[in-house]
LOVOSE-630347 format. One record per atom (N, C-alpha, C): atom name; residue number from 1; x, y, z; residue in three letters. Coordinates in steps of 0.2 Angstrom, whole numbers. Example, Ala and Ser with C-alpha at 12.3 -4.5 7.8 and 13.67 -1.06 7.14 Angstrom:
<tormis>
atom,seq,px,py,pz,type
N,1,66,-28,39,ALA
CA,1,62,-22,39,ALA
C,1,66,-16,39,ALA
N,2,64,-11,35,SER
CA,2,68,-5,36,SER
C,2,64,0,39,SER
</tormis>
This chain:
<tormis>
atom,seq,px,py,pz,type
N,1,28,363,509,UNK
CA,1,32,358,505,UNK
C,1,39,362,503,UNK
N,2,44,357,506,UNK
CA,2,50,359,504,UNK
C,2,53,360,496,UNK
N,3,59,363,494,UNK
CA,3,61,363,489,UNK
C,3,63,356,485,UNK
N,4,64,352,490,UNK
CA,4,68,344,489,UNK
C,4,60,341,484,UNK
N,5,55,341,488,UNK
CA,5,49,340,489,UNK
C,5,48,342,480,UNK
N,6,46,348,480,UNK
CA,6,45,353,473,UNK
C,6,47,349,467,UNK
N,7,55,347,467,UNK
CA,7,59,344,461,UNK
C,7,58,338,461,UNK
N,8,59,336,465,UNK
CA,8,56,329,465,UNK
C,8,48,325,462,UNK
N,9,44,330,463,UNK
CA,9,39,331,460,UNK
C,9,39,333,455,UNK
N,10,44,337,451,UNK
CA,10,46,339,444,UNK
C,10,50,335,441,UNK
N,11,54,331,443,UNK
CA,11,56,325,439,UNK
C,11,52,322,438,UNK
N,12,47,319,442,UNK
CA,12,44,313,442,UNK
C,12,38,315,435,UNK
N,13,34,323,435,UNK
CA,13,30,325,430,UNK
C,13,35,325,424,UNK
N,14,41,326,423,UNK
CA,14,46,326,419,UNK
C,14,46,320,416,UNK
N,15,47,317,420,UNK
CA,15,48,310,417,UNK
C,15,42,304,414,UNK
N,16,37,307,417,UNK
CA,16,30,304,416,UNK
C,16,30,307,408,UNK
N,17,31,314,407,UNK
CA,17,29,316,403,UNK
C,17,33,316,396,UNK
N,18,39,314,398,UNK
CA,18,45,310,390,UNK
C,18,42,303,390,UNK
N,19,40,299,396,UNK
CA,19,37,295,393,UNK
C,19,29,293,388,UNK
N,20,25,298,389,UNK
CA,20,21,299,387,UNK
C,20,21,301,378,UNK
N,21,27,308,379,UNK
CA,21,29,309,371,UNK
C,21,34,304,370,UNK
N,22,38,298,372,UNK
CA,22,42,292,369,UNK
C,22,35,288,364,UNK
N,23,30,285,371,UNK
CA,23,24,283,369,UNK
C,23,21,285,364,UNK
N,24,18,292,362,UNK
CA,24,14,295,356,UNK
C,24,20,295,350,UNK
N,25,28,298,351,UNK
CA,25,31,298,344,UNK
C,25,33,288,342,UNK
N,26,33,282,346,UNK
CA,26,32,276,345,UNK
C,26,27,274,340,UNK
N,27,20,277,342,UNK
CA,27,16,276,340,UNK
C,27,13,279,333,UNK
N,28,16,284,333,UNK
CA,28,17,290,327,UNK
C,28,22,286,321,UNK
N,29,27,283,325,UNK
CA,29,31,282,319,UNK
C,29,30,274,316,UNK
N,30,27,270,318,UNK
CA,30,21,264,321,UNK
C,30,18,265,315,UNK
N,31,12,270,314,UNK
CA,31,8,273,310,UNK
C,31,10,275,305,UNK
N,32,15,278,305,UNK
CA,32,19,279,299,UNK
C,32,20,275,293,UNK
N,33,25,271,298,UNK
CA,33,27,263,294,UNK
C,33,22,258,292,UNK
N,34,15,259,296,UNK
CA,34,10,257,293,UNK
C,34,6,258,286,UNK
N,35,4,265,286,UNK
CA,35,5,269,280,UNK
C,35,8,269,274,UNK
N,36,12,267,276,UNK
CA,36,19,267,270,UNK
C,36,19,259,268,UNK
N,37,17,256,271,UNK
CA,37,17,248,271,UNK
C,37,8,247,266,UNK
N,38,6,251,269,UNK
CA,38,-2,250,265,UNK
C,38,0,255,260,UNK
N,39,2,260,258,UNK
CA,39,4,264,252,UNK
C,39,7,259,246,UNK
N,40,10,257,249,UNK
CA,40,16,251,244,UNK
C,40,13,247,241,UNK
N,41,7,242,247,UNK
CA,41,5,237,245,UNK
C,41,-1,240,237,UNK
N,42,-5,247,241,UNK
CA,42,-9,250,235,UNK
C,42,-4,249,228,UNK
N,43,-2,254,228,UNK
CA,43,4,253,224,UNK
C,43,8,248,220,UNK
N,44,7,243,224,UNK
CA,44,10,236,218,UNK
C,44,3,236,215,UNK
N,45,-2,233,220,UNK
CA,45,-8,231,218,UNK
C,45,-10,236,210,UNK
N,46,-8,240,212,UNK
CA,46,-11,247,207,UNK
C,46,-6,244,198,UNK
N,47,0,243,203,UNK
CA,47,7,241,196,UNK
C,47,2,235,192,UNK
N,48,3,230,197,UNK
CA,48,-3,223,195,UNK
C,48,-6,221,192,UNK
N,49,-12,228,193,UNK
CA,49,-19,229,190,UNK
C,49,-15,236,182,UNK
N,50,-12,239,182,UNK
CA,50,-8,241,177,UNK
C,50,-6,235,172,UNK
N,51,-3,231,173,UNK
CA,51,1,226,167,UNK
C,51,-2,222,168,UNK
N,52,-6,220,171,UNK
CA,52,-14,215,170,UNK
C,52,-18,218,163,UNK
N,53,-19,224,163,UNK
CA,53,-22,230,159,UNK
C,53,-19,228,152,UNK
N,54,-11,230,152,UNK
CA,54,-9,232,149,UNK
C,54,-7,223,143,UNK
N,55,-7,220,148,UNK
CA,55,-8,214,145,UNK
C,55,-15,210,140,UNK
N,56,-21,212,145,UNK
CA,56,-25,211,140,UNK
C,56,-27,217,133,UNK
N,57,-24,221,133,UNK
CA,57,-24,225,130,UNK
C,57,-19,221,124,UNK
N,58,-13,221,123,UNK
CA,58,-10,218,119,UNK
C,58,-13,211,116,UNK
N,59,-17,206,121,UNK
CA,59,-20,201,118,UNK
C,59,-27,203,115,UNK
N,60,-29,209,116,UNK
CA,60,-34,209,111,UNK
C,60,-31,213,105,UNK
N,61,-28,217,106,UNK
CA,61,-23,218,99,UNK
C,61,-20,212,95,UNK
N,62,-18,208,98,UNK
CA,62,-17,201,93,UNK
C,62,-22,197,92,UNK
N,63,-27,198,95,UNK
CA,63,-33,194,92,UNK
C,63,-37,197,86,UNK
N,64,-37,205,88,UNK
CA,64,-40,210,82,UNK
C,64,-36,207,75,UNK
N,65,-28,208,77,UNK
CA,65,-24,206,69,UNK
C,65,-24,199,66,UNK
N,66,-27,195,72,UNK
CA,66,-29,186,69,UNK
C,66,-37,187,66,UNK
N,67,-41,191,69,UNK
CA,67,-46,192,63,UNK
C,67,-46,195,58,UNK
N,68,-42,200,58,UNK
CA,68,-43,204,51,UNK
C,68,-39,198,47,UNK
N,69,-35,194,49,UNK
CA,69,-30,189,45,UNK
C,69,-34,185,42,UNK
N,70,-38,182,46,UNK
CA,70,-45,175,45,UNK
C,70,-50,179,41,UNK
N,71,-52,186,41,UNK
CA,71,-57,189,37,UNK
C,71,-53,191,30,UNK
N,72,-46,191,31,UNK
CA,72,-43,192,24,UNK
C,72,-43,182,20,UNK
N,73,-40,178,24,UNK
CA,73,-41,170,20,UNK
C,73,-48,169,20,UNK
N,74,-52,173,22,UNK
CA,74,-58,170,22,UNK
C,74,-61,174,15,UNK
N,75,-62,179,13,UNK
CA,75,-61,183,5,UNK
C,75,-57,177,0,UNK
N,76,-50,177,2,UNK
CA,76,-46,173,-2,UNK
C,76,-50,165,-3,UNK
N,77,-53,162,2,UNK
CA,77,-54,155,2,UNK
C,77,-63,158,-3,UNK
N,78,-66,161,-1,UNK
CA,78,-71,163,-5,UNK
C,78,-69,163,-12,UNK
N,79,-64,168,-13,UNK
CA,79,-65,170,-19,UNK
C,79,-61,160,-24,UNK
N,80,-57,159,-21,UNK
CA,80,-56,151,-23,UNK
C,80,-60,150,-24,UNK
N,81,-67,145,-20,UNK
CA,81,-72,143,-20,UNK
C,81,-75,146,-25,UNK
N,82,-76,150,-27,UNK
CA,82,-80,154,-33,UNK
C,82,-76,154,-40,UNK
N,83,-72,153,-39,UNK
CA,83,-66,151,-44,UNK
C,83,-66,142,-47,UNK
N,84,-67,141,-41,UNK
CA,84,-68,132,-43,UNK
C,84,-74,129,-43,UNK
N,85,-82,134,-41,UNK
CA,85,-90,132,-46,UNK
C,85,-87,135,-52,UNK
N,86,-85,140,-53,UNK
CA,86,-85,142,-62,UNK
C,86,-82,135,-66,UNK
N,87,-75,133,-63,UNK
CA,87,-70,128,-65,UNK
C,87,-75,123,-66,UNK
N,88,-79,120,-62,UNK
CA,88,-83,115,-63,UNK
C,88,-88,116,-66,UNK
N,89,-93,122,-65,UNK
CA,89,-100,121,-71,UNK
C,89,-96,121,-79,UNK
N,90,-91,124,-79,UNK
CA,90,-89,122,-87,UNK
C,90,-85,114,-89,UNK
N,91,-85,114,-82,UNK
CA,91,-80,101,-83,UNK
C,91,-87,101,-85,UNK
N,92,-94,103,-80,UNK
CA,92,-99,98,-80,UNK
C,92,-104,99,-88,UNK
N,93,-101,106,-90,UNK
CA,93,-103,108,-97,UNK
C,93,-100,104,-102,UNK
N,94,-93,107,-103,UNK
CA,94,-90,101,-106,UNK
C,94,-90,95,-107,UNK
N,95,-92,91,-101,UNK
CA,95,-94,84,-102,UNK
C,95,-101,81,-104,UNK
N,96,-106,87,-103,UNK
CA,96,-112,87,-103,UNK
C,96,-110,86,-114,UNK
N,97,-109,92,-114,UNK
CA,97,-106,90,-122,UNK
C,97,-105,88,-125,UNK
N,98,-97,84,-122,UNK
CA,98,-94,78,-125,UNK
C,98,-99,72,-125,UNK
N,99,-104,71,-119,UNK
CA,99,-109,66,-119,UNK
C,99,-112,66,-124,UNK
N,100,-114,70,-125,UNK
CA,100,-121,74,-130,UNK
C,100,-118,70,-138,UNK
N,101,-110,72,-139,UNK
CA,101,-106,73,-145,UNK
C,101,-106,65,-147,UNK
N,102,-104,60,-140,UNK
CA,102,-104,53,-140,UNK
C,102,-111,49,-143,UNK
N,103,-116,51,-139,UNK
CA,103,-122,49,-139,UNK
C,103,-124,49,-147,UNK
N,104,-122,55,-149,UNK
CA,104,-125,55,-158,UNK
C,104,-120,51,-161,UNK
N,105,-113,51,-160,UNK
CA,105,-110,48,-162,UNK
C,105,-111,40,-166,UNK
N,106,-113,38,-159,UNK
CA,106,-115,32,-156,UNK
C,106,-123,29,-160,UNK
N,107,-127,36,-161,UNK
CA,107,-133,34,-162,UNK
C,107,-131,35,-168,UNK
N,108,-127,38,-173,UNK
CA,108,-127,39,-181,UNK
C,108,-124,35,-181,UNK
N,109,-120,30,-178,UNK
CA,109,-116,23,-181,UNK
C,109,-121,18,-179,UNK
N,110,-125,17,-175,UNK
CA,110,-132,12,-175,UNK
C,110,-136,13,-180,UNK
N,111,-136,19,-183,UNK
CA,111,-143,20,-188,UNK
C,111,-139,18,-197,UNK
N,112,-131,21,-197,UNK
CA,112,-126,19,-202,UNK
C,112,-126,10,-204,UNK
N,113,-125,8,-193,UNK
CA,113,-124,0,-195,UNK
C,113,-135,-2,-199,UNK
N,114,-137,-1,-193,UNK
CA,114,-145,-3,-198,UNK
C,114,-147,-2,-205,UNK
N,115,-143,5,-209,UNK
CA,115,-144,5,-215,UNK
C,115,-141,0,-220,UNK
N,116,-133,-2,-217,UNK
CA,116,-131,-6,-221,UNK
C,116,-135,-13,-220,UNK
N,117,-135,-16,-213,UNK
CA,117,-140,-22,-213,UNK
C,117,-145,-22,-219,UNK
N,118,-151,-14,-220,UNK
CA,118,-155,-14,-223,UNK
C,118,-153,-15,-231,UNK
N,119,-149,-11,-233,UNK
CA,119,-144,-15,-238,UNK
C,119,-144,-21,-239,UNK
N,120,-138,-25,-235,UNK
CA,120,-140,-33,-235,UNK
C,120,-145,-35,-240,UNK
N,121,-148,-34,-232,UNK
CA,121,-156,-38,-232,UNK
C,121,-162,-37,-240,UNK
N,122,-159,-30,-242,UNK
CA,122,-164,-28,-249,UNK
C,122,-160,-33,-254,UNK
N,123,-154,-32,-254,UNK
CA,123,-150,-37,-258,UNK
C,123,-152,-45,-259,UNK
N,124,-151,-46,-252,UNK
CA,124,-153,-54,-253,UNK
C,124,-161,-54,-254,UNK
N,125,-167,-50,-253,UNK
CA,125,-173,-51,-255,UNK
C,125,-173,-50,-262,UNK
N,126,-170,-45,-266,UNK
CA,126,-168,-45,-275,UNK
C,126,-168,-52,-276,UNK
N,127,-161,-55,-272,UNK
CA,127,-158,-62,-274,UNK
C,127,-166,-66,-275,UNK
N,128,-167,-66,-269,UNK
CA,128,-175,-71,-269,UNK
C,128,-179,-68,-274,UNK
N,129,-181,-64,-275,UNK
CA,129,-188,-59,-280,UNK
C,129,-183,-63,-288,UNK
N,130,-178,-62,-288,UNK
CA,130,-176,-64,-295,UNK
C,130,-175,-72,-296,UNK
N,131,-175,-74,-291,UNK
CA,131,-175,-81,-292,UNK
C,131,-181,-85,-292,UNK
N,132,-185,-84,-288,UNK
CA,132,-193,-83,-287,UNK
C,132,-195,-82,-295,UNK
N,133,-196,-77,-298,UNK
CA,133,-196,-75,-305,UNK
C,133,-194,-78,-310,UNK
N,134,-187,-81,-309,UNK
CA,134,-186,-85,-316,UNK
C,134,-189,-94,-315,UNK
N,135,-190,-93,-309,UNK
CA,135,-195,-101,-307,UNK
C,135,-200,-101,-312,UNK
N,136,-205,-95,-308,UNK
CA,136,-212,-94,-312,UNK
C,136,-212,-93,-319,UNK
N,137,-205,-91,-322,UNK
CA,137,-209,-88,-329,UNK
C,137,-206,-96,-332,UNK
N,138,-201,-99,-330,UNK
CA,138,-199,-105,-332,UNK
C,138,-205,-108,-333,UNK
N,139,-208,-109,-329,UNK
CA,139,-212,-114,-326,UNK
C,139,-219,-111,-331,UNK
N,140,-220,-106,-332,UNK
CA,140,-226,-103,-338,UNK
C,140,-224,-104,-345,UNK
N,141,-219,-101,-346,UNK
CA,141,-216,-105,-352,UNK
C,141,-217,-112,-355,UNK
N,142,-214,-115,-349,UNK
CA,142,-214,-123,-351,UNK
C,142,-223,-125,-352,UNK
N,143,-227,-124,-349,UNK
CA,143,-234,-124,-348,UNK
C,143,-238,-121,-355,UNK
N,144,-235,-115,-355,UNK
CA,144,-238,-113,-362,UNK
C,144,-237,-115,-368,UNK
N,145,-227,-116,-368,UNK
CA,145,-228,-120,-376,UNK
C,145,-228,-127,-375,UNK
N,146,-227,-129,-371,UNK
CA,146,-226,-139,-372,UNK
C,146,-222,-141,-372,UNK
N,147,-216,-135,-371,UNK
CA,147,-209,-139,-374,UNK
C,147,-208,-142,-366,UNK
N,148,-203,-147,-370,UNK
CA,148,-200,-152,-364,UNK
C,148,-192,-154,-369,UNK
N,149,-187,-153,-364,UNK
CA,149,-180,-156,-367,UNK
C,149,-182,-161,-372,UNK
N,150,-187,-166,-371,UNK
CA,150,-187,-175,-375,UNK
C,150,-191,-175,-380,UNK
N,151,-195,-171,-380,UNK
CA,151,-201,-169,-384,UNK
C,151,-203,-166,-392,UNK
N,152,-194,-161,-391,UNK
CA,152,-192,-157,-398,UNK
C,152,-187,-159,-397,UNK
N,153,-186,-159,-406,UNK
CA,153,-180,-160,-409,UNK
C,153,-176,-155,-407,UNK
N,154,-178,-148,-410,UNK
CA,154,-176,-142,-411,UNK
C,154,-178,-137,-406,UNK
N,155,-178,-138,-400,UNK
CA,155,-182,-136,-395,UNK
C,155,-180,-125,-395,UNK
N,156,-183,-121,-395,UNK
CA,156,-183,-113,-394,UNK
C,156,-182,-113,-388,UNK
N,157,-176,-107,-389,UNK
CA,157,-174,-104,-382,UNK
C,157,-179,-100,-378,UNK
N,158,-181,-100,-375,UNK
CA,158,-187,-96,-370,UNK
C,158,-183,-91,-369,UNK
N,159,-187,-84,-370,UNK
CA,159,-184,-77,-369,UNK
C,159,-184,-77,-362,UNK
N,160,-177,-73,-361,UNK
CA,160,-175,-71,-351,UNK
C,160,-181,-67,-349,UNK
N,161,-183,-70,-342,UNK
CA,161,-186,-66,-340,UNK
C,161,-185,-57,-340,UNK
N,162,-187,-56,-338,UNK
CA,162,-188,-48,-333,UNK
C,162,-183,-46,-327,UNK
N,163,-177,-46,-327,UNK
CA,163,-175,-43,-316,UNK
C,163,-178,-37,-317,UNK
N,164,-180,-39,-309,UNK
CA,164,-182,-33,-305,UNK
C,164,-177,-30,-305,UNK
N,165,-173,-26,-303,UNK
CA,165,-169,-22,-300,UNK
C,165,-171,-14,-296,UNK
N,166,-169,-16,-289,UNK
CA,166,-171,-10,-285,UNK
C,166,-169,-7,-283,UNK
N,167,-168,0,-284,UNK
CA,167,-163,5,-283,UNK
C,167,-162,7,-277,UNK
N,168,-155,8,-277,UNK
CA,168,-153,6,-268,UNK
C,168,-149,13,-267,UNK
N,169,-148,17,-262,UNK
CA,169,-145,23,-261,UNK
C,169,-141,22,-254,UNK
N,170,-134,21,-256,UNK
CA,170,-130,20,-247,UNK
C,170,-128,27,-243,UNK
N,171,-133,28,-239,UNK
CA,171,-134,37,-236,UNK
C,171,-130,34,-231,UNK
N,172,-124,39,-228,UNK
CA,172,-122,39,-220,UNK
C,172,-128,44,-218,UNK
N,173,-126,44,-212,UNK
CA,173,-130,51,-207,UNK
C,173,-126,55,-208,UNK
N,174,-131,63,-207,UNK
CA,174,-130,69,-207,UNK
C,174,-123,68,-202,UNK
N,175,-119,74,-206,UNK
CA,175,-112,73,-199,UNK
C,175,-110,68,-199,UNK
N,176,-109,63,-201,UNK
CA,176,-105,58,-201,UNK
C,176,-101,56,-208,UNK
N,177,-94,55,-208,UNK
CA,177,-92,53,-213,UNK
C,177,-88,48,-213,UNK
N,178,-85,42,-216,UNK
CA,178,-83,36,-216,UNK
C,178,-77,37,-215,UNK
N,179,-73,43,-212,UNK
CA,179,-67,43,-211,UNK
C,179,-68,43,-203,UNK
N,180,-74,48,-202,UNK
CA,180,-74,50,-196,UNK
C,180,-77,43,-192,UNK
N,181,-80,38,-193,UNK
CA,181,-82,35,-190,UNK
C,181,-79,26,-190,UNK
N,182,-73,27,-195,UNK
CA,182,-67,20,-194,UNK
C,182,-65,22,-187,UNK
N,183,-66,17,-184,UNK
CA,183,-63,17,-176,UNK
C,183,-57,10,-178,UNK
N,184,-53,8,-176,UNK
CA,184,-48,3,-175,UNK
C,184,-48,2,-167,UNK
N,185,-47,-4,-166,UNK
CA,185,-45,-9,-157,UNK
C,185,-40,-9,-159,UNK
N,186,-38,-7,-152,UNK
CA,186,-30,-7,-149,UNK
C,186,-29,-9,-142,UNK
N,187,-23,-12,-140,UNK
CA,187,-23,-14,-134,UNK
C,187,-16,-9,-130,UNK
N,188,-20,-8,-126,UNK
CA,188,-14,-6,-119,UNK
C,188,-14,-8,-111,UNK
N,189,-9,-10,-111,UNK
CA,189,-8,-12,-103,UNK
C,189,-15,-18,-104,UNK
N,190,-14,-24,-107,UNK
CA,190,-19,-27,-107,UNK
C,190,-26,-26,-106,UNK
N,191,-29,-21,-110,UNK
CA,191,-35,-18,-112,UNK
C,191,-36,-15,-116,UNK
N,192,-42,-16,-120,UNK
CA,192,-43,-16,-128,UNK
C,192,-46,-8,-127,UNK
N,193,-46,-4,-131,UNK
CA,193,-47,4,-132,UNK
C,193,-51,5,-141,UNK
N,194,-55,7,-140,UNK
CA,194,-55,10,-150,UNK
C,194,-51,16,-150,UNK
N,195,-48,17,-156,UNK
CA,195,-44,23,-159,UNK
C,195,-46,27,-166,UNK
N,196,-48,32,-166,UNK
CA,196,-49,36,-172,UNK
C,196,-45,37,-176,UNK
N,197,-46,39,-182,UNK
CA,197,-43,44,-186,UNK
C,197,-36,48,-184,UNK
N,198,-42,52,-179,UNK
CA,198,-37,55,-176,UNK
C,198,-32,55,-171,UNK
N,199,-33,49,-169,UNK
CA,199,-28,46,-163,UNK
C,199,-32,47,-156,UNK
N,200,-37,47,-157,UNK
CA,200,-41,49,-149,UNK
C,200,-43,43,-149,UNK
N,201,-42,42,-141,UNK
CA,201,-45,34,-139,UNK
C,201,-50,34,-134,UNK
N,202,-56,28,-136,UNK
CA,202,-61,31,-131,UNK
C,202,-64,25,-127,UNK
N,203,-65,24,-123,UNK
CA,203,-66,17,-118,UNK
C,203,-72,12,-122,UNK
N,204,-71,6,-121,UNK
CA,204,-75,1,-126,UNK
C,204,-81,-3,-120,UNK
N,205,-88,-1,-122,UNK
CA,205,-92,0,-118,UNK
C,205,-96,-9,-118,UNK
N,206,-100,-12,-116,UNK
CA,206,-106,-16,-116,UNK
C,206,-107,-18,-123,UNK
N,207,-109,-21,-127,UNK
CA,207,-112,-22,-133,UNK
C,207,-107,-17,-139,UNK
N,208,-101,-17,-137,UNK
CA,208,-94,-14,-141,UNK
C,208,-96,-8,-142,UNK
N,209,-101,-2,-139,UNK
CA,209,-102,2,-140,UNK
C,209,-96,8,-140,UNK
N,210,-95,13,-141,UNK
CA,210,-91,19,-140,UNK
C,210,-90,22,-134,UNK
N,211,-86,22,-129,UNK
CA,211,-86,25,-122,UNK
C,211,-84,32,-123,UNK
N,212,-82,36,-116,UNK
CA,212,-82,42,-116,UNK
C,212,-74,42,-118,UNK
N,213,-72,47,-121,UNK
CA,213,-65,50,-126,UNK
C,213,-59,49,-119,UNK
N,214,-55,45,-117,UNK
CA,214,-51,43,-112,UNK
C,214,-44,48,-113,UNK
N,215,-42,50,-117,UNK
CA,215,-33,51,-120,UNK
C,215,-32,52,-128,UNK
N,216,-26,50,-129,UNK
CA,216,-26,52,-136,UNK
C,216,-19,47,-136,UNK
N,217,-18,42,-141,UNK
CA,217,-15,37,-145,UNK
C,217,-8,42,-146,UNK
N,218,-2,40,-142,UNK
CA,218,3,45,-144,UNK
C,218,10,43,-144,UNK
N,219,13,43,-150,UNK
CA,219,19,39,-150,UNK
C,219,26,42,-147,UNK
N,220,28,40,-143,UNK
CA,220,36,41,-138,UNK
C,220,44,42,-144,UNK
N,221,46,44,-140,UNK
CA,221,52,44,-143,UNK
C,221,55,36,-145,UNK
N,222,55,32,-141,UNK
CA,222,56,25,-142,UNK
C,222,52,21,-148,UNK
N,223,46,25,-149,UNK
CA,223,43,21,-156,UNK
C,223,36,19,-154,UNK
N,224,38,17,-148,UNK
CA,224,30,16,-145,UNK
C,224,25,18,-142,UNK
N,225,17,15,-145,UNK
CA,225,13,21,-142,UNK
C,225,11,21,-137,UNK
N,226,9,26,-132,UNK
CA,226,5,26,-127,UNK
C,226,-1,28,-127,UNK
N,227,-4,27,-121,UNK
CA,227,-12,31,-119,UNK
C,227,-10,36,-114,UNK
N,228,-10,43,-117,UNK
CA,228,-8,49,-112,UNK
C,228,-16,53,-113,UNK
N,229,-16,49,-105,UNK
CA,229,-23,53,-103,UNK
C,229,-24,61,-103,UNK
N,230,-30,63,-104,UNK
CA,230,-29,72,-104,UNK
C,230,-36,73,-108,UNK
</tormis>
């Protein structure tokens, strides 16, 4: 083998073999930029999955401060609620009372009106017992002596009977006094109202009975009165 032969066969191993390292640093740098491309992608993904995180994180921090807020109105709306059975078992007491206060009222002016009825009624019975009485004794009189208007000259006075009289005692009810129980009708806004003493006006029930205590009878600056409910 000549010398020509020798190089020439060392160019061509020369040449084979830059392309060979072209080939492996190609592919090396190929790999590289793959790498660096899969790095990146980890890496966003990573960022991603970071402020994903950090997101749900902040909405469960504003969730936490929306319940601590809803378990603070909810104390608040509690403690209202407990404030407003108080408020009302004392309306329902109150009114339980003022029923109570009406009711007697109502029942000592029924038993006030039945007394005076009995009154009456004793009175006109007197009227009858005494009239009844001077019939009979009239009438035994005349039987006994014989007198007749026609009969004597000089006819004798017949002694007066006897009256009855029966002692009467005009009681109100316990608690009740004739001041307190003069009601007066009044009208407003065409509807009749009773009015006390005191200027308390109370609704006028079925059978003119007493209703429940409405306002109070109040006179304006103009002179006129009104019903100011309360």
């Amino acid at each position: 083998m000549n010398i020509i032969d020798v190089k020439s066969e060392m160019d061509s191993l020369t040449t084979n073999l830059l392309n060979e390292y072209m080939k492996l640093e190609k592919m090396y740098i190929q790999e590289k930029t793959n790498s660096t491309a899969y790095v990146a992608d980890i890496n966003s993904k990573n960022s991603s999955i970071c402020e994903s995180i950090q997101s749900k994180n902040n909405s469960i921090s504003s969730l936490e401060k929306e319940i601590h807020g809803f378990k603070h109105r909810e104390q608040e709306f509690m403690l209202m609620i407990d404030n407003l059975r108080k408020q009302l078992d004392a309306k329902v007491t109150e009114e339980t009372e003022t029923n109570k206060f009406d009711m007697l009222r109502s029942q000592a002016k029924e038993i006030s009106a039945k007394d005076h009825e009995i009154i009456r009624l004793t009175n006109e019975l007197v009227k009858l017992k005494v009239l009844s009485i001077d019939q009979s004794v009239a009438e035994k009189s005349t039987e006994t002596l014989g007198w007749s208007p026609t009969s004597s000259g000089s006819p004798q006075p017949i002694n007066e009977p006897n009256i009855i009289v029966l002692e009467q005692e005009n009681k109100e009810p316990e608690g009740e006094g004739s001041d307190e129980d003069e009601l007066f009708i009044i009208k407003y806004r065409k509807k009749q109202y009773y009015r006390d003493n005191e200027n308390k006006v109370y609704e006028i029930l079925e059978g003119d009975e007493v209703g429940p205590q409405i306002g109070n009878w109040v006179k304006q600056e103009s002179g006129k009165f009104k019903v100011v409910k309360g």
